[in-house]
Steps between C-alpha positions, in 0.01 A plus 500: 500500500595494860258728581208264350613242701512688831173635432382131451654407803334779686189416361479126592599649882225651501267265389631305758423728771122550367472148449371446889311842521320347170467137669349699834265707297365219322437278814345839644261508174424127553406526868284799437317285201438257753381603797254761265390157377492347878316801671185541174503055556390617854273757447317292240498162743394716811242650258384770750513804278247603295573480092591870456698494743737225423490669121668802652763351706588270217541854274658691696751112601567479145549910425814484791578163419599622092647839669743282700639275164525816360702678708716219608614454101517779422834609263513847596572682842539153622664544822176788575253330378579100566527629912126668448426154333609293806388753762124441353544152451610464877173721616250270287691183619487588850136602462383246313677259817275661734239513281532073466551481869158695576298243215694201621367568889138588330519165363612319748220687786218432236652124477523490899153578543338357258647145533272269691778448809386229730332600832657376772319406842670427816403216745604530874589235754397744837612391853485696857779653538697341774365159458611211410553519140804730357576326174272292232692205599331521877106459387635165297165246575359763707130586442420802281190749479358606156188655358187366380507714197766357247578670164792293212791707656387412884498137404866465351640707782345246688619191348835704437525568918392084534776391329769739665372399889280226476209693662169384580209748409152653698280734386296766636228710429662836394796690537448689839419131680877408328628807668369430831664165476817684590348815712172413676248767518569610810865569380699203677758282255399149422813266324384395191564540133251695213632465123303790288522750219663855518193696476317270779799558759476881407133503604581331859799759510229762487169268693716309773633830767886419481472179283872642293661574819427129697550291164773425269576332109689236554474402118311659177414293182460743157285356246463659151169589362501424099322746347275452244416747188173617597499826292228559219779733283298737281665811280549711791482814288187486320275239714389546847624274783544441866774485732474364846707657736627275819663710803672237707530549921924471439805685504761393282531221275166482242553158466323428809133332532316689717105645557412752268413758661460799249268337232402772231370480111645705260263566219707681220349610153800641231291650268292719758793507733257413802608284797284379788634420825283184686580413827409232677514416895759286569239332763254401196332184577510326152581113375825402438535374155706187526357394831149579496476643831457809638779714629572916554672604146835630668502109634501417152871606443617222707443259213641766234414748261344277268279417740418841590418581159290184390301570834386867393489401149224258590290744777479754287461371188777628304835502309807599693772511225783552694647559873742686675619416830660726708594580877568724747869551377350537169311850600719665703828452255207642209432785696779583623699509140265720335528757739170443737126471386219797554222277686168675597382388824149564625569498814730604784680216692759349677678163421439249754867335421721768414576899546352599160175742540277575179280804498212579318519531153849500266776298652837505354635117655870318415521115512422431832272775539249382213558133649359578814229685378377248310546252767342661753095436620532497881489869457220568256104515582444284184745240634605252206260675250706805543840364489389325170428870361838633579686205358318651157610802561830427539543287203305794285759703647771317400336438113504892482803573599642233249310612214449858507860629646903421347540290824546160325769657231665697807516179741481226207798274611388570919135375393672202319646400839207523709275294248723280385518247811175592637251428242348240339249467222407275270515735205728447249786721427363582148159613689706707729695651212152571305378670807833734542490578139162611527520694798797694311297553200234668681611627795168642626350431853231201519149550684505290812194376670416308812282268607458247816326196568385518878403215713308420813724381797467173667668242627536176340744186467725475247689232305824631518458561934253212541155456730643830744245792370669788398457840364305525143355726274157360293516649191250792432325342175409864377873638559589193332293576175561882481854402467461219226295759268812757601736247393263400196448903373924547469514145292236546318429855432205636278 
């Protein structure tokens, strides 16, 4: 009889003891049953796997997941067999983490670039340095000099800079004769005060000798762009479409108005996998769509993408269906990430503004090396015509080397970082996912083609710059149509 009751009592002890081991195993079984269910709610919202392939994760999720509840109730061997149990469990939990961290920053890139941030443009107040105006407060009723041209952001900077300093306004003609209000042309300082955009004070950085050495900001007014939702979406793997890409003259922030100086058509097919490259001058004398006047195309940035867009849209006679924007930063981070980009070169140069050299024929470049390539014209017998060619053939490089090699599984969370900040598009994040998916599904090359619309250089004034003639191309009407039926034969194939 005693012994019954000691064995009772030794019993109940040990129950006791188990009793947490049982509690922890259960919370262990819980938290495994949740975060399988938190990682597949990922997978399935990200939607950038194709069908089978989701089919065979969730398998082999649920196969481990059943091998786990097994072993960590199991009656027998249970000291053996519950520390496999938990050992597994740990592995998948700590993989499925990782696994939730890499969708979560997939999401949140695709989410980054695809929202329609505002564009911000900058507005300077510009003195001589060591005049007589240090501080915003010092030009208060003082008179200040503005340009002709006037777009919606230039006039609320204006009436924004009014209100602060109770200026007076002038006008000039164009943007060099606001320059030379502050540095004559033969160089000597004048004191008065010029209130512009960014990209016009980067122009008389470059056209005035010294003009960013002998002046100073003394005050900067940011106004944001609202952008509007321009894109013509269409199921971006089964119907053709067109994506206008935008290469911005900036380092750094993408937020930035600024000319558009890369300006290139991407024709893309995804049922005959065919994409055409069309580039266009950035000096292409065309009419700006809101202000029906005429203007160089990289000019056309000023006023924002949309504007770029609409303008092109309505020369050539076609859809764009969505944009990407990009800039300098943008390329080099790219490049550099996946490891450098083959570039065939036909000829042998120099660059004018760096210590990179290009040779004749294959080119392996980094970043900066494919930057300046593509940058460069000084250097090259076919001038801008040529540098327009070897900005294709850098982004063809850089599609091939994405497509056809393990580079964006390898460097997938590097690639994340260098996009993520530095991109925009007006694509949505589902057309983006389609267009991974699709990629992953088949993950055979694409035939690219090029093609160029060429121009005839003049000079000419411009809306933007005002009655001061300067350097145009008049578009070549043949180059013009060759590359409409180019466009015309990857949307509408026979």
């Amino acid at each position: 009889m005693q012994n019954k009751k000691q064995n009772k009592a030794v019993k109940k002890k040990q129950k006791l003891r188990l009793l947490p081991i049982s509690l922890a195993l259960a919370i262990l079984t819980l938290f495994t049953l949740l975060i399988d269910a938190a990682f597949m709610l990922m997978l399935t919202t990200l939607d950038v796997l194709p069908g089978e392939f989701v089919a065979i994760i969730l398998i082999l999720l649920a196969a481990v997941t059943i091998t786990i509840i097994k072993l960590l109730n199991c009656r027998k061997h249970v000291t053996k067999q519950r520390k496999v149990g938990v050992a597994i469990a740990t592995l998948l939990i700590v993989g499925l983490a990782v696994g939730s961290y890499y969708l979560y920053s997939t999401y949140s890139m695709f989410n980054k670039i695809s929202k329609e941030d505002k564009q911000t443009e900058d507005f300077h107040v510009v003195v001589i340095k060591g005049g007589s105006y240090d501080k915003l407060k010092d030009i208060k009723g003082k008179i200040v000099f503005v340009n002709t041209a006037e777009s919606k952001t230039y006039k609320e900077a204006k009436g924004r800079l009014m209100n602060k300093a109770d200026i007076t306004y002038e006008t000039v003609e164009d943007y060099l004769s606001l320059g030379h209000k502050l540095v004559d042309d033969k160089g000597k300082k004048q004191n008065e005060i010029i209130f512009l955009n960014n990209s016009s004070y980067e122009m008389l950085c470059e056209d005035i000798d010294k003009f960013q050495k002998k002046t100073k900001i003394i005050y900067t007014i940011s106004i944001d762009v609202e952008a509007n939702d321009i894109a013509k979406r269409v199921n971006i793997t089964e119907d053709p479409f067109n994506v206008y890409i935008s290469g911005i003259d900036t380092f750094g922030s993408i937020s930035k108005v600024s000319r558009s100086d890369v300006n290139m058509i991407m024709t893309v097919n995804p049922k005959t996998k065919q994409i055409l490259l069309t580039s266009i001058p950035r000096d292409m004398y065309v009419e700006l769509h809101s202000y029906g006047a005429m203007d160089k195309l990289t000019h056309s940035g000023i006023y924002g993408i949309e504007e770029t867009v609409t303008t092109v849209e309505d020369w050539l006679d076609i859809d764009l269906n969505y944009y990407v924007r990009v800039n300098f930063t943008t390329l080099v981070d790219i490049v550099d990430v996946i490891g450098g980009v083959d570039v065939e070169s036909e000829y042998t140069f120099n660059s004018s503004v760096s210590e990179y050299s290009y040779i004749k024929g294959m080119n392996h470049l980094d970043g900066e090396g494919a930057l300046f390539f593509a940058r460069e014209r000084k250097s090259l017998e076919g001038g801008d015509n040529e540098r327009i060619k070897n900005q294709q053939r850098v982004l063809k490089g850089i599609i091939n080397k994405v497509t056809t090699s393990p580079v964006i599984l390898t460097k997938y969370t590097q690639l994340l970082d260098a996009v993520g900040d530095k991109m925009q598009t007006n694509m949505s994040e589902k057309d983006i996912s389609a267009l991974v998916k699709m990629q992953l599904a088949d993950l055979g090359g694409w035939d690219i083609n090029t093609a160029t619309i060429k121009g005839n250089g003049t000079y000419a004034a411009t809306y933007s710059m005002g009655s001061r003639e300067l350097y145009v191309a008049i578009p070549d009407e043949a180059s013009v149509h060759d590359a409409q039926k180019q466009i015309n034969r990857i949307i509408y194939p026979k």
